[in-house]
DRENROSE-171574 format. One line per 8 residues: for each residue z, y, x of N, C-alpha, C, CB. Coordinates in Angstrom, 3 decimals. Glycine has a CB too. Example, Ala and Ser with C-alpha at 12.3 -4.5 7.8 and 13.67 -1.06 7.14 Angstrom:
7.800/-5.690/13.190/7.800/-4.500/12.300/7.800/-3.300/13.200/9.046/-4.473/11.308 | 7.080/-2.250/12.850/7.140/-1.060/13.670/7.870/0.030/12.900/5.725/-0.598/14.084
***
This chain:
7.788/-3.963/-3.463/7.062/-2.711/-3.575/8.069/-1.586/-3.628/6.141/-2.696/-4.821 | 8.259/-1.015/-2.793/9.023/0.379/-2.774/8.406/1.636/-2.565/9.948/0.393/-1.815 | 8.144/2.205/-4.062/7.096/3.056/-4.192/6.731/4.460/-3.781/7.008/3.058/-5.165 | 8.157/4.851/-3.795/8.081/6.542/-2.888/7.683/6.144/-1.500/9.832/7.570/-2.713 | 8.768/5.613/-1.279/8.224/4.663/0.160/6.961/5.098/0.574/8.003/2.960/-0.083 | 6.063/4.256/-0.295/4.974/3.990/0.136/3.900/5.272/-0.204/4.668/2.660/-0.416 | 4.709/6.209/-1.222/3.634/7.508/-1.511/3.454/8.568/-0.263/4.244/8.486/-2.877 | 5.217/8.539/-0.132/5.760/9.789/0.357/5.532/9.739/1.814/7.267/10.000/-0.004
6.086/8.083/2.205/5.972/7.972/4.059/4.466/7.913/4.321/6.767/6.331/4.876 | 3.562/7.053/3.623/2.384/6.912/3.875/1.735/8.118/3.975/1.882/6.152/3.083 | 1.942/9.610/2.955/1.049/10.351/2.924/1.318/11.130/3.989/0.870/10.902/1.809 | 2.603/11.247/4.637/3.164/11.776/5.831/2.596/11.092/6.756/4.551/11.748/5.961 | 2.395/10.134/6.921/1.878/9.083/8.103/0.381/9.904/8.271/1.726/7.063/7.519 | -0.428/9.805/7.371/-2.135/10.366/7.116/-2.461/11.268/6.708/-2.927/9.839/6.400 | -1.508/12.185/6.519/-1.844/13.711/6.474/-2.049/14.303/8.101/-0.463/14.581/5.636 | -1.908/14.161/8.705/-2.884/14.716/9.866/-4.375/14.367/10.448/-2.209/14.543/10.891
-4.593/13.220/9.670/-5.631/12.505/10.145/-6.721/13.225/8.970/-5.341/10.697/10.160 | -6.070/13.319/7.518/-6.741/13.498/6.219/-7.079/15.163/6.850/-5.613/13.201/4.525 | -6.582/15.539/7.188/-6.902/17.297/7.317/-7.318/17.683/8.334/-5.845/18.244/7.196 | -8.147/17.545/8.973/-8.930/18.126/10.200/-10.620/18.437/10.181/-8.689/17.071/11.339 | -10.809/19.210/11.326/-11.967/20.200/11.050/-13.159/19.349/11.419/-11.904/21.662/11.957 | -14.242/20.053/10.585/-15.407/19.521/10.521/-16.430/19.891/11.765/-15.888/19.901/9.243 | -17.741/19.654/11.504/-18.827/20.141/12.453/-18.554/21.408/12.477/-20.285/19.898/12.100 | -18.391/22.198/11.889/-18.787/24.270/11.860/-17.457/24.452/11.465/-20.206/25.235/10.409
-16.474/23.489/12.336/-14.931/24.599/12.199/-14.574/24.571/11.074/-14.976/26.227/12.474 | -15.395/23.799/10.020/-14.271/24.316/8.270/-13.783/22.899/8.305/-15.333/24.855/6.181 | -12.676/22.926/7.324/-11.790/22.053/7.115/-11.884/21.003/6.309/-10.954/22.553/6.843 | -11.992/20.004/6.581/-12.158/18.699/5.586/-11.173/18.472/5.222/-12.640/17.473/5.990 | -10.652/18.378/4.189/-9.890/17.832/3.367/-9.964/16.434/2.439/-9.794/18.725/2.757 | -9.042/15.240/2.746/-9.816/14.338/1.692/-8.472/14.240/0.233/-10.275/12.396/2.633 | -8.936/13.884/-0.608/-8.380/14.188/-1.717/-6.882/13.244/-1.970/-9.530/13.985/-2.783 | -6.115/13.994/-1.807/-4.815/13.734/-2.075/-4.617/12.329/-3.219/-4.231/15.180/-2.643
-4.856/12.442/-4.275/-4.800/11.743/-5.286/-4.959/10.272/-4.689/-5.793/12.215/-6.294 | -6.308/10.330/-4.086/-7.004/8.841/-3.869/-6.233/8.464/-2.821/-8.677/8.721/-3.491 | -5.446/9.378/-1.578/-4.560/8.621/-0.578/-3.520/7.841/-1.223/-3.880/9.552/0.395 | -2.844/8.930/-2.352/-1.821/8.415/-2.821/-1.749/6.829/-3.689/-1.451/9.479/-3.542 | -3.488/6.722/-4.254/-3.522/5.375/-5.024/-3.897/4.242/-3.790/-4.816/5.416/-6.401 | -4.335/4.785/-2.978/-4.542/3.623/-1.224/-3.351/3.364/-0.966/-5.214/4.351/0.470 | -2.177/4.041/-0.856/-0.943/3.445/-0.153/0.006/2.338/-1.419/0.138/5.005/0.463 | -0.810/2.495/-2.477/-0.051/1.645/-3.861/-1.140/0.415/-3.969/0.030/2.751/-5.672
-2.286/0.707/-3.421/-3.659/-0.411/-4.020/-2.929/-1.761/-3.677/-5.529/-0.296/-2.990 | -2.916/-1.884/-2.216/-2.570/-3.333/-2.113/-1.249/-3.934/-2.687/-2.567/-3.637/-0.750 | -0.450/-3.192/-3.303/0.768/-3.641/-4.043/0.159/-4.262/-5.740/1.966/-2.093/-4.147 | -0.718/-3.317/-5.864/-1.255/-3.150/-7.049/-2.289/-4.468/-6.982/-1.905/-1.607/-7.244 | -3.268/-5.161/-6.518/-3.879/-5.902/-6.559/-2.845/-7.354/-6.198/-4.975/-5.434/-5.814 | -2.057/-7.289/-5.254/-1.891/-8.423/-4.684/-0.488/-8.875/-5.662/-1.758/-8.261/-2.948 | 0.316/-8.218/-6.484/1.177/-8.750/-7.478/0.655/-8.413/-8.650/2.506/-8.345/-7.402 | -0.255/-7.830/-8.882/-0.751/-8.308/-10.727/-1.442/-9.599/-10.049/-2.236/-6.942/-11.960
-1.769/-10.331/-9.330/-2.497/-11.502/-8.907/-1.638/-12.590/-9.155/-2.937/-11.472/-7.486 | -0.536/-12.540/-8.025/0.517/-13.612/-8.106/1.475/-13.309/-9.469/1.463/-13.593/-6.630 | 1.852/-12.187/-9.821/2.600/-12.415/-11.456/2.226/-12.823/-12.801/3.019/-11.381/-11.885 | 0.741/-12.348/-12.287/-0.554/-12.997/-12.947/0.078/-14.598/-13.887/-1.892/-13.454/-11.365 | -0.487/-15.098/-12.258/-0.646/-16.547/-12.005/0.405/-16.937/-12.385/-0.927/-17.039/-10.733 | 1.641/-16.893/-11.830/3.297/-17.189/-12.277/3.540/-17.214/-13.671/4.339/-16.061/-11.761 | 3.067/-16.374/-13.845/3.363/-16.375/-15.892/2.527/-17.295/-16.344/2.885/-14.804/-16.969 | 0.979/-17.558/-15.911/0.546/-18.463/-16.488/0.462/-19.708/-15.944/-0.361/-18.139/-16.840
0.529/-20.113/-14.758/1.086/-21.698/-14.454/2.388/-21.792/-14.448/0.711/-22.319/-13.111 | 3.444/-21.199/-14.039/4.357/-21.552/-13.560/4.783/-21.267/-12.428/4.333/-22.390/-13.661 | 5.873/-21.161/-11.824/6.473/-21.096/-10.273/6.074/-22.393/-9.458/8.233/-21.004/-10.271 | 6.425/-23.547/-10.156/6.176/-24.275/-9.064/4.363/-24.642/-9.399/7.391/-25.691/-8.978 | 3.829/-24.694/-10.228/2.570/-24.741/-9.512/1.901/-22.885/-9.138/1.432/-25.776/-10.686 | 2.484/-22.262/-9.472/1.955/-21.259/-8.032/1.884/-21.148/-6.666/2.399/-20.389/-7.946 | 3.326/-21.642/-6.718/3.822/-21.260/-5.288/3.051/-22.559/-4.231/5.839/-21.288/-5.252 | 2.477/-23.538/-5.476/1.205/-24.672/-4.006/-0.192/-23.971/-4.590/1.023/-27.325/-4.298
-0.470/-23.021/-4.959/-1.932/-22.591/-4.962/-2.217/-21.901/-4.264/-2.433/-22.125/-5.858 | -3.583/-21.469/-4.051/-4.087/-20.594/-3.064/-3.225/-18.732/-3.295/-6.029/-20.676/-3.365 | -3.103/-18.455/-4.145/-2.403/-17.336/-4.071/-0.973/-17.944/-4.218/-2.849/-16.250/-5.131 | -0.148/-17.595/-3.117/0.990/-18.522/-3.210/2.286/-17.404/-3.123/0.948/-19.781/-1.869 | 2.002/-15.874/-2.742/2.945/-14.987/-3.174/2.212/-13.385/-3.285/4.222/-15.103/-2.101 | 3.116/-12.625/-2.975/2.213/-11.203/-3.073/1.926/-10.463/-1.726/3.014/-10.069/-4.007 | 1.366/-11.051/-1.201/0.506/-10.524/0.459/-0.871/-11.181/0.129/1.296/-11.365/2.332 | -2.087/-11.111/-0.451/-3.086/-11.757/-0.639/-4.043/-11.070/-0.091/-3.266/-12.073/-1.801
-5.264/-10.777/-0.795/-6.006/-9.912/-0.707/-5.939/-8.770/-0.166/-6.250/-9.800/-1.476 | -5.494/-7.920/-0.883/-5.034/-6.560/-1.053/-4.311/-5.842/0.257/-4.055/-6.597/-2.239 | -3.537/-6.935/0.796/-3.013/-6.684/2.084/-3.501/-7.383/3.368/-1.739/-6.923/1.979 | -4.394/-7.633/3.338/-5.609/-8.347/4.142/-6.078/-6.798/4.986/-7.124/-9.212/2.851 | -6.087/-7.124/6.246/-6.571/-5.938/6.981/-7.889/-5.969/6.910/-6.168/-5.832/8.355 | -8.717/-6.977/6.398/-10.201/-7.224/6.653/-10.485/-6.607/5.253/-10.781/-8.950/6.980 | -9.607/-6.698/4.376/-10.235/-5.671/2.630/-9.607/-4.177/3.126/-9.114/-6.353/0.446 | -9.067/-3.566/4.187/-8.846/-2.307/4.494/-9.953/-1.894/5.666/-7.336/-2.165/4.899
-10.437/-2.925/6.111/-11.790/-2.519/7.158/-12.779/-2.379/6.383/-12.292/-3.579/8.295 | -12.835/-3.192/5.468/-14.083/-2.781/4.601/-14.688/-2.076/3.582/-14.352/-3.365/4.292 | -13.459/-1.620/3.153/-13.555/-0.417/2.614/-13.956/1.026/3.213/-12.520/-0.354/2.184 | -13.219/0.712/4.361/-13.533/1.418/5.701/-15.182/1.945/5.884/-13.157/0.280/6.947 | -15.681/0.602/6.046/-16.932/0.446/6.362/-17.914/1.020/5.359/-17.128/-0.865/6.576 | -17.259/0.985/4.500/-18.086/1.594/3.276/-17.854/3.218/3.266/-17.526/0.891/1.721 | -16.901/3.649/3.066/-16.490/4.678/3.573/-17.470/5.299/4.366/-15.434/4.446/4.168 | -17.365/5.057/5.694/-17.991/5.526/6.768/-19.717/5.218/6.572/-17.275/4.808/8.069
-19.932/4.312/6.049/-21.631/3.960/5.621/-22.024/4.824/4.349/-21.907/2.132/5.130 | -21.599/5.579/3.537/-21.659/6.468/2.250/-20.969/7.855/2.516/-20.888/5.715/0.968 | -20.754/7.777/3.388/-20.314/8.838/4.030/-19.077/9.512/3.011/-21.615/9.801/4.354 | -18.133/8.683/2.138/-17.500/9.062/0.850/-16.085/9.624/1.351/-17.372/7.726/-0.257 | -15.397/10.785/1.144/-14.303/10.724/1.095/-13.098/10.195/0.514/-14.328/11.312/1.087 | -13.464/9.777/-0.969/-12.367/9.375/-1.988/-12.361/7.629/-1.006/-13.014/9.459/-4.212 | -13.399/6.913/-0.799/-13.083/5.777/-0.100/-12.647/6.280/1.080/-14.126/4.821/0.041 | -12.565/7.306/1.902/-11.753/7.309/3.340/-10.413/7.250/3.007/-11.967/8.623/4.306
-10.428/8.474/1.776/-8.624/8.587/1.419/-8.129/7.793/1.296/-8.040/9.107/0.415 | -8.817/6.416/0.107/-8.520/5.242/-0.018/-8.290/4.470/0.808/-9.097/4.832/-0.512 | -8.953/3.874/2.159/-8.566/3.208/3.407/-7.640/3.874/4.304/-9.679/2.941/4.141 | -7.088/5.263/4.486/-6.203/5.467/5.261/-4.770/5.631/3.860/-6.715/6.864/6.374 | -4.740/5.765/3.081/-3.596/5.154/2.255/-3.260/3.872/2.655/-3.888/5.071/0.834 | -4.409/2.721/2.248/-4.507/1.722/2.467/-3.715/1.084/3.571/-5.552/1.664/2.493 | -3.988/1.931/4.677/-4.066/1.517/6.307/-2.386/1.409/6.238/-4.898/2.933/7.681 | -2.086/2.926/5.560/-0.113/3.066/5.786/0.246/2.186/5.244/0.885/4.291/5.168
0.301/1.379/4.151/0.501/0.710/3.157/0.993/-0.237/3.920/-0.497/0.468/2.262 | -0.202/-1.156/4.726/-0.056/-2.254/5.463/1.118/-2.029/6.682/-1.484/-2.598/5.991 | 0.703/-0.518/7.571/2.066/-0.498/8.348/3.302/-0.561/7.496/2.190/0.783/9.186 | 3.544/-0.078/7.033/4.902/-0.038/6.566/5.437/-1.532/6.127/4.968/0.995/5.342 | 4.255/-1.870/5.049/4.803/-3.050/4.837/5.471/-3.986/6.174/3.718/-3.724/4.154 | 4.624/-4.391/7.615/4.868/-4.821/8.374/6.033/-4.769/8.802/4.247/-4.638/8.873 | 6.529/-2.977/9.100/7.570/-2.887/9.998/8.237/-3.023/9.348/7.838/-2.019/10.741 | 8.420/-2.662/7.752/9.631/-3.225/6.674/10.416/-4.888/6.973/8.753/-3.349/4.984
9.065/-5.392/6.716/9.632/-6.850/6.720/10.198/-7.255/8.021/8.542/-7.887/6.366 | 9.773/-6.570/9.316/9.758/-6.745/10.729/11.517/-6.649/10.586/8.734/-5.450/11.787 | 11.986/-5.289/10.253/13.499/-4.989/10.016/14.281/-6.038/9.122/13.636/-3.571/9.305 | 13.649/-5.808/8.315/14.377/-6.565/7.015/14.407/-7.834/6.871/13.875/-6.271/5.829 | 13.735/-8.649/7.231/13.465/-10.507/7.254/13.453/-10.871/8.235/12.260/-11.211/6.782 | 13.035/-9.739/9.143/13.382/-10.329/10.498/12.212/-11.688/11.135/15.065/-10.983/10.246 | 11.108/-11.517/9.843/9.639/-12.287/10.345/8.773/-12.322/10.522/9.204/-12.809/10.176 | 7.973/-11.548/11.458/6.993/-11.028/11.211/6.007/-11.897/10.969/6.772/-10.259/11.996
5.911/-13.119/10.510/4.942/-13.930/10.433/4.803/-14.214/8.880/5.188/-15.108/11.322 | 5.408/-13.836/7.888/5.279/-13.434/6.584/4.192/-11.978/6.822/6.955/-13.147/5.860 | 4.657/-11.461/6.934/3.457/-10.224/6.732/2.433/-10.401/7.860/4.122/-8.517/6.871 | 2.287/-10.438/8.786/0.963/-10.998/9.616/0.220/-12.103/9.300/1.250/-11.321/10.870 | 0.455/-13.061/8.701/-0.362/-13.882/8.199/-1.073/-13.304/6.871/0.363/-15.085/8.017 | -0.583/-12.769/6.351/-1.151/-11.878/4.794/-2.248/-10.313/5.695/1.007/-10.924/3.474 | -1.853/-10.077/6.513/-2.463/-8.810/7.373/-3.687/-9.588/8.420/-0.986/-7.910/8.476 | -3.359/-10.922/8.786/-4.405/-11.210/9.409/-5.548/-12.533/8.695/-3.781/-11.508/10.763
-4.994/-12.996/7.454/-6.019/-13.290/6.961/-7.731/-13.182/6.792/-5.616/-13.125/6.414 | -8.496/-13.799/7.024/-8.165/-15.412/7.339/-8.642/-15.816/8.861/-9.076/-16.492/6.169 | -7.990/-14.639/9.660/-8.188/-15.411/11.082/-6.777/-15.978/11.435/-8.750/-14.333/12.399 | -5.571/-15.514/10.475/-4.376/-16.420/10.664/-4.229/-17.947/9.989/-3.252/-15.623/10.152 | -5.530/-18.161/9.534/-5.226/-19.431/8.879/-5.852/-19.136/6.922/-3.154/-19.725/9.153 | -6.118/-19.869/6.631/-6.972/-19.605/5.411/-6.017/-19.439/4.160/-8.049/-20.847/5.164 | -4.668/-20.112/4.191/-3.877/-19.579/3.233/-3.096/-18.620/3.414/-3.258/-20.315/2.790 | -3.015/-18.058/2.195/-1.770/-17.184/2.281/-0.749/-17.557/2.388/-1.541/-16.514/1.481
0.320/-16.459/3.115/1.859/-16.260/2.777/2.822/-16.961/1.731/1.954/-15.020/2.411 | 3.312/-17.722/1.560/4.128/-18.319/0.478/5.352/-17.181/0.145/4.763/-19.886/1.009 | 5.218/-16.710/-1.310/6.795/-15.769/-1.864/7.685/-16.361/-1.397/7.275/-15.631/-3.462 | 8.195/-15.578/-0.713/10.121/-15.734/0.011/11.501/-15.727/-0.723/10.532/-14.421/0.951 | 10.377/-14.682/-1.775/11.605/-15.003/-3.102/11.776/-15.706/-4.164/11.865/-14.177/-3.753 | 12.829/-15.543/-5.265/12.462/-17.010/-5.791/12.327/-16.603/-7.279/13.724/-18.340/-5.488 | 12.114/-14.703/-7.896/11.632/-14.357/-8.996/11.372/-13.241/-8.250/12.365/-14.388/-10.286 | 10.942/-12.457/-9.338/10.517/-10.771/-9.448/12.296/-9.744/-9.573/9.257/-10.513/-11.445
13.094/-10.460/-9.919/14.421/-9.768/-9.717/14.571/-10.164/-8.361/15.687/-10.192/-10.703 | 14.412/-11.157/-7.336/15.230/-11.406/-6.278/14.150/-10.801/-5.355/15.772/-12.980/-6.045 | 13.173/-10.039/-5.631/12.411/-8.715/-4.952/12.635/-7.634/-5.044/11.358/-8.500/-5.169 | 12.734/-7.138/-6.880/13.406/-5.948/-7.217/14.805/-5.779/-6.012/13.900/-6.112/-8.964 | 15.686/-6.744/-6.107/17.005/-6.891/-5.314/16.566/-6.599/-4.402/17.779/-8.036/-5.169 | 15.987/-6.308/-3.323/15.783/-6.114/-2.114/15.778/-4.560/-1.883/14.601/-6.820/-1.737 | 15.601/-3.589/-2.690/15.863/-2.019/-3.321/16.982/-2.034/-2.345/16.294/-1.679/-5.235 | 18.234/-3.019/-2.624/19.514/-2.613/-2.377/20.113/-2.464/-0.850/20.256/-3.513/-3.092
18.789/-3.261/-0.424/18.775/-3.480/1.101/19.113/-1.849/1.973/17.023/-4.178/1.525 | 19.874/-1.660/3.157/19.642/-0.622/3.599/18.459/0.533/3.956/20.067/-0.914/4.215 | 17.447/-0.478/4.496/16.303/0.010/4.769/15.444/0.610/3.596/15.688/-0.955/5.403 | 15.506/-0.277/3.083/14.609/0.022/1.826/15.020/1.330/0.711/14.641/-1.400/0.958 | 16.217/1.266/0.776/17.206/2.637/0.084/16.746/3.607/0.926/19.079/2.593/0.161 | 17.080/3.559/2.076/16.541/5.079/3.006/15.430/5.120/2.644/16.493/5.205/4.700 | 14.052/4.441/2.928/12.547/4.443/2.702/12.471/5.238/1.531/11.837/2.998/2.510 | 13.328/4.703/0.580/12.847/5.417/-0.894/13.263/6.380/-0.826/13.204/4.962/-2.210
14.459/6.982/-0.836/15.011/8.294/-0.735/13.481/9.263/0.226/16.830/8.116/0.283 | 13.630/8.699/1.287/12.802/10.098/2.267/11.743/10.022/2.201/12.893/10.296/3.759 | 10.787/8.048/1.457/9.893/9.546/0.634/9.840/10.224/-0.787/8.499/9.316/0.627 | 10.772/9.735/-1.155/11.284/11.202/-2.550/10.996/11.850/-2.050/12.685/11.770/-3.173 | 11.580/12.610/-0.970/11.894/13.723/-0.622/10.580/14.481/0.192/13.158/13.529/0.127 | 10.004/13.812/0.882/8.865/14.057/1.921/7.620/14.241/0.300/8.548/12.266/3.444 | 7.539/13.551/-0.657/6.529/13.385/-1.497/6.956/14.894/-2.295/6.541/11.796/-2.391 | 8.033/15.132/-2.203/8.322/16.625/-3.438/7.397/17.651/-2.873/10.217/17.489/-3.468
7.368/18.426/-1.485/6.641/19.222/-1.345/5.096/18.757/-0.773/7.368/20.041/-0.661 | 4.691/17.807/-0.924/3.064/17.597/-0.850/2.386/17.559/-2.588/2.721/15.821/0.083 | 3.329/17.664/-3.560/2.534/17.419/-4.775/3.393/18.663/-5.786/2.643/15.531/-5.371 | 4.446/19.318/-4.677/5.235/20.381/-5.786/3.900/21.892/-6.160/7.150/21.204/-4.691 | 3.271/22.124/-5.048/2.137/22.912/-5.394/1.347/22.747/-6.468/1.394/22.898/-4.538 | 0.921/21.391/-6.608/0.193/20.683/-7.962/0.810/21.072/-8.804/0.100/19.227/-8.187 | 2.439/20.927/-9.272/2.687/21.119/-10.334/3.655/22.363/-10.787/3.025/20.021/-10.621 | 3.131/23.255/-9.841/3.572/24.656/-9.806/1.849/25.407/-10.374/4.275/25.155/-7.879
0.826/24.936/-10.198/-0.491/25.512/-10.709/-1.059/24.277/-11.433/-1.544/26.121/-9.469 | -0.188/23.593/-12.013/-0.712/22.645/-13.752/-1.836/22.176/-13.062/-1.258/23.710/-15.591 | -2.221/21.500/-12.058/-3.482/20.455/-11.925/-3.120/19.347/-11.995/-4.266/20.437/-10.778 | -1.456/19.071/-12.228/-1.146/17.653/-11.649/-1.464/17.144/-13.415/0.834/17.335/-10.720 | -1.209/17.960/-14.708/-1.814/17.265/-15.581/-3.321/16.718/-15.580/-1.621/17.932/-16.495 | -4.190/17.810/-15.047/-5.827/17.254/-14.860/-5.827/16.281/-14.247/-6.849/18.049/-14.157 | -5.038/15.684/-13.288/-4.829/14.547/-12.266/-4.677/13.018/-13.150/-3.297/14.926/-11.293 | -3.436/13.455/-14.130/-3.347/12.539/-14.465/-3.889/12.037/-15.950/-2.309/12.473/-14.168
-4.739/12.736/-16.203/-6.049/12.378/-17.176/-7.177/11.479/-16.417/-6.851/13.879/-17.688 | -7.544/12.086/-15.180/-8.414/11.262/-14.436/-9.326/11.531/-14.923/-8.298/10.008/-14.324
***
C-alpha cells in the first residue's frame, strides 16, 4: 500500500472525469473526500482481511486458505463495477466518487506490480476474479515488513513523493478555509 501514491496519483488520474458539466451547463462536482477514501478502499478491505486472518491462524495456514494474500475482494474489478452499478442506479455521487477512486486504485496497483515484479499475473488474477479462476492471489511476501520493504523500491519512492506533491494543492484550499477539520469529524 503506498498511500500518497494512491491519494495523490489517483485523484490526478479522476479529477477530470470527477469535474465536468451537467445537463444546463453547471458543473458537477463529486466530492473529493469520498474519491480520496475509493483510491484507499481496496487496500483497506483486502489487508485488514488477510492480516486479519494471519494473526489469527497463522502464516502457514493462511497462505492455503481462500484469502491467501492482499488482492481479494476489494481489488476485484467486479466489487468496482458494482458499486458502479449502484452508483449509476441511485443516481449517488459519493458512490461515483467512490468507484472512480476505486477504479485508480486498481490501475495503479496493476502497472505498479507490472514494473516492479515484473508479473502481471499476481495482480490480474486478484483484478479478474473470479473469471481468472476462483482463488485468489497467494502473498508474494513473506511478512508485513517484507511489503513495508518494498517503499524502498525505486518506483514506489517516486509514486510516493509525486503524489505528496500532486495531493498538496488539491486539499491545500481545504486547509487554508478550516473544512479539512469538518472533514475529518465526518
Amino acid at each position: 500500500m503506498f498511500i500518497f501514491g494512491h491519494l495523490g496519483i489517483g485523484l490526478r488520474l479522476v479529477r477530470p472525469i470527477s469535474a465536468r458539466k451537467g445537463r444546463r451547463d453547471e458543473k458537477i462536482r463529486l466530492p473529493i473526500r469520498w474519491i480520496l477514501l475509493g483510491t484507499l478502499l481496496p487496500d483497506l478491505i483486502d489487508k485488514s482481511l488477510f492480516y486479519g486472518l494471519l494473526i489469527a491462524v497463522g502464516r502457514e495456514r493462511a497462505s492455503g486458505s481462500f484469502i491467501s494474500g492482499t488482492r481479494t475482494f476489494g481489488h476485484a474489478a467486479i466489487f468496482t463495477i458494482l458499486v458502479t452499478a449502484i452508483a449509476a442506479w441511485r443516481r449517488s455521487r459519493v458512490l461515483a466518487a467512490l468507484s472512480l477512486g476505486m477504479a485508480s486504485h486498481l490501475l495503479l496497483d496493476n502497472v505498479g506490480d507490472r514494473i516492479v515484479l515484473g508479473r502481471e499475473n499476481f495482480s490480474l488474477r486478484g483484478l479478474l476474479w473470479p473469471f481468472a479462476g476462483v482463488r485468489f492471489p497467494v502473498f508474494p511476501y513473506h511478512s508485513l515488513a517484507g511489503q513495508l520493504h518494498r517503499a524502498t523500491e525505486p518506483f514506489y519512492f517516486w509514486a510516493e513523493l509525486l503524489g505528496f506533491f500532486l495531493l498538496i494543492p488539491e486539499i491545500w484550499p481545504y486547509i487554508q478555509r478550516g473544512p479539512i477539520k469538518r472533514w475529518m469529524k465526518f
